[in-house]
PAKEKOL-455515 format. One record per residue (C-alpha): residue in one letter; residue number from 1; x, y, z. Coordinates in steps of 0.1 Angstrom, whole numbers. Layout:
BEGIN
  residu  num      X      Y      Z
       A  NUM      X      Y      Z
...
This chain:
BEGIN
  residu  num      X      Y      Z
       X    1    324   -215      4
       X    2    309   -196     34
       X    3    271   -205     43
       X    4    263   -169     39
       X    5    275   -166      5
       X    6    256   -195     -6
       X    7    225   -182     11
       X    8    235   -149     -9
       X    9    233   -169    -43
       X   10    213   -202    -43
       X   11    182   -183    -21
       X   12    177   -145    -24
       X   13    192   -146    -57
       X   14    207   -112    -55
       X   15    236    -92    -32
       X   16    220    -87      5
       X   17    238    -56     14
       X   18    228    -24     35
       X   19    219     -5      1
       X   20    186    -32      1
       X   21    184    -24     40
       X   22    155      7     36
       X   23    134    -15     10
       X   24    129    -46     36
       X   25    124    -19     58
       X   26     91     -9     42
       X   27     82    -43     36
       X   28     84    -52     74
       X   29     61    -23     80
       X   30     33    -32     55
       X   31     35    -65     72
       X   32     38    -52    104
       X   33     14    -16    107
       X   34    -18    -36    100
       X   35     -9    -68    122
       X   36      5    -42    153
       X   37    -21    -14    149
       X   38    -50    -24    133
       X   39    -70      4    143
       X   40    -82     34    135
       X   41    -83     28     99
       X   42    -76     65     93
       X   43    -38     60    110
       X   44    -35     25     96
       X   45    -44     36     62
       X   46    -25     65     56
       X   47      7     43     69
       X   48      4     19     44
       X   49     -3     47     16
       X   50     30     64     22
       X   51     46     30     25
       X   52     28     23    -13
       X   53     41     62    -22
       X   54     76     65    -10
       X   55     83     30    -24
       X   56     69     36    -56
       X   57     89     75    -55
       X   58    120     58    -41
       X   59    120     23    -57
       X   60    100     18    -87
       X   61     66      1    -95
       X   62     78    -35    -96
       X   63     99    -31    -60
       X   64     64    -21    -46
       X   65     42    -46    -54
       X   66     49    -65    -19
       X   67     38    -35     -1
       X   68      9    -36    -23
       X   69     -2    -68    -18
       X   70      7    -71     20
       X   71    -11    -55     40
       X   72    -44    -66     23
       X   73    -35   -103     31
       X   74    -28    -94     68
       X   75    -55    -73     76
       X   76    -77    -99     59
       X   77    -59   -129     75
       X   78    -62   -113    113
       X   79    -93   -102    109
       X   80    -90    -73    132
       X   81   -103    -47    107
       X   82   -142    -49    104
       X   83   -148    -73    133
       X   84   -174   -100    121
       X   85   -178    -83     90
       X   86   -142    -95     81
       X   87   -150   -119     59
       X   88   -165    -99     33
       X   89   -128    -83     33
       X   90   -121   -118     12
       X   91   -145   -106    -13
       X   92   -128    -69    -15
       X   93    -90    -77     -9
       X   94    -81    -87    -47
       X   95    -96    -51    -56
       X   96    -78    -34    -25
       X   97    -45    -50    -41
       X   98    -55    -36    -78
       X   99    -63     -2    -67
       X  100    -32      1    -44
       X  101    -13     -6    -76
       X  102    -35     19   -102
       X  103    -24     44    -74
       X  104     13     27    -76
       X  105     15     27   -114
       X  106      5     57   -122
       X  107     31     78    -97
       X  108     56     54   -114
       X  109     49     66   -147
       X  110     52    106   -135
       X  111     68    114   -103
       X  112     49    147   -101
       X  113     22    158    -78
       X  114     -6    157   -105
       X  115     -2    121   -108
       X  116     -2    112    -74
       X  117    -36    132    -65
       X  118    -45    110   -103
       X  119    -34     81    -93
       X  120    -54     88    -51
       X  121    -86     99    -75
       X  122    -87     67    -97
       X  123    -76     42    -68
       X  124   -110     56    -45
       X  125   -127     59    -77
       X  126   -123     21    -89
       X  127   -123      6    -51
       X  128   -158     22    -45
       X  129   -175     11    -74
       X  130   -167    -22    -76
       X  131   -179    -22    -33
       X  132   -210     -2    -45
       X  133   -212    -33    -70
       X  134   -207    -57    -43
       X  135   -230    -45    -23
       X  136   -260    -46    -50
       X  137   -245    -83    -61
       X  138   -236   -102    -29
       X  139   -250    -84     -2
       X  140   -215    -69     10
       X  141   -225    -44     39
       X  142   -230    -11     33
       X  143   -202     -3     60
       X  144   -177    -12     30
       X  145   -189     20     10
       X  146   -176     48     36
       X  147   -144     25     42
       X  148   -138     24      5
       X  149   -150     61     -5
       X  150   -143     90     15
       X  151   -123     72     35
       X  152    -97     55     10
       X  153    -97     92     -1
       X  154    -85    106     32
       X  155    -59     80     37
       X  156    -46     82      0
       X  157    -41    121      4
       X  158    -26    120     39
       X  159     -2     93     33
       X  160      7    102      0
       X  161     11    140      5
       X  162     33    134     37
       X  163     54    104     13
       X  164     55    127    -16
       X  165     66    158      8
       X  166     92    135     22
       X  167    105    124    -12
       X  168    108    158    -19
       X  169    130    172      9
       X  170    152    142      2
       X  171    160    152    -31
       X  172    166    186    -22
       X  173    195    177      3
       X  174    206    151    -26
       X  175    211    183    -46
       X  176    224    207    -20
């Protein structure tokens, strides 16, 4: 038997083919956008929330959950993000993860435009309260309240309006 299809059977458990090509694709970028770019947290954000969107659009809740969980680990393990107030990000980064996948569920569940803006809403919603908790509990810094309000906001509606657009003019052609 040929090494690659051993490797194709015993360790990714499942056919590597160019069909999977696009999905590691996305992967590599969560991995890659917050480790390459960093900053401004405007760009950087609104990459990794059309990464979370088209996935979720393209591939289904349970295919996103690496892009997800990702880019919170990197930005958190690089510490490039906040500069000394970095470390606080450990305290945030399992709430990041659950609000990216709120937003991430709930576009799963309707692939329309009023459960993306929804799913935006409830993912700024539940990522500023629990900082705003944070902040009265443990002395986060208040610089985590703009970062995780207005600013999650602005990301989540760029990146997802430009992902959901996209998605949409790919169906289109699909049809035409």
């Amino acid at each position: 038997m040929e090494i690659s299809t051993v490797l194709r059977k015993n360790i990714f458990k499942e056919k590597l083919s160019l069909v999977n090509i696009p999905l590691y694709t996305v992967y590599a970028l969560a991995f890659f956008v917050p480790l390459v770019i960093a900053k401004p947290q405007l760009l950087v954000g609104s990459i990794i929330n059309f990464l979370i969107v088209i996935s979720t659009l393209k591939y289904g809740l349970k295919k996103t959950i690496p892009v997800v969980v990702i880019p919170s680990l990197v930005a958190t393990g690089t510490g490039l993000l906040f500069g000394g107030a970095t470390i606080f990000l450990v305290y945030l980064m399992p709430f990041i993860m659950i609000s990216n996948g709120i937003m991430s569920y709930l576009i799963s569940k309707k692939n329309n435009i009023f459960f993306l803006i929804l799913g935006i809403f409830l993912k700024v919603l539940f990522l500023f309260s629990i900082t705003l908790i944070l902040t009265k509990i443990i002395g986060l810094p208040s610089i985590f309240l703009s970062s995780m309000g207005y600013l999650q906001l602005y990301t989540g509606l760029i990146g997802g309006s430009i992902a959901y657009s996209l998605f949409l003019l790919s169906k289109q052609k699909l049809c035409t």
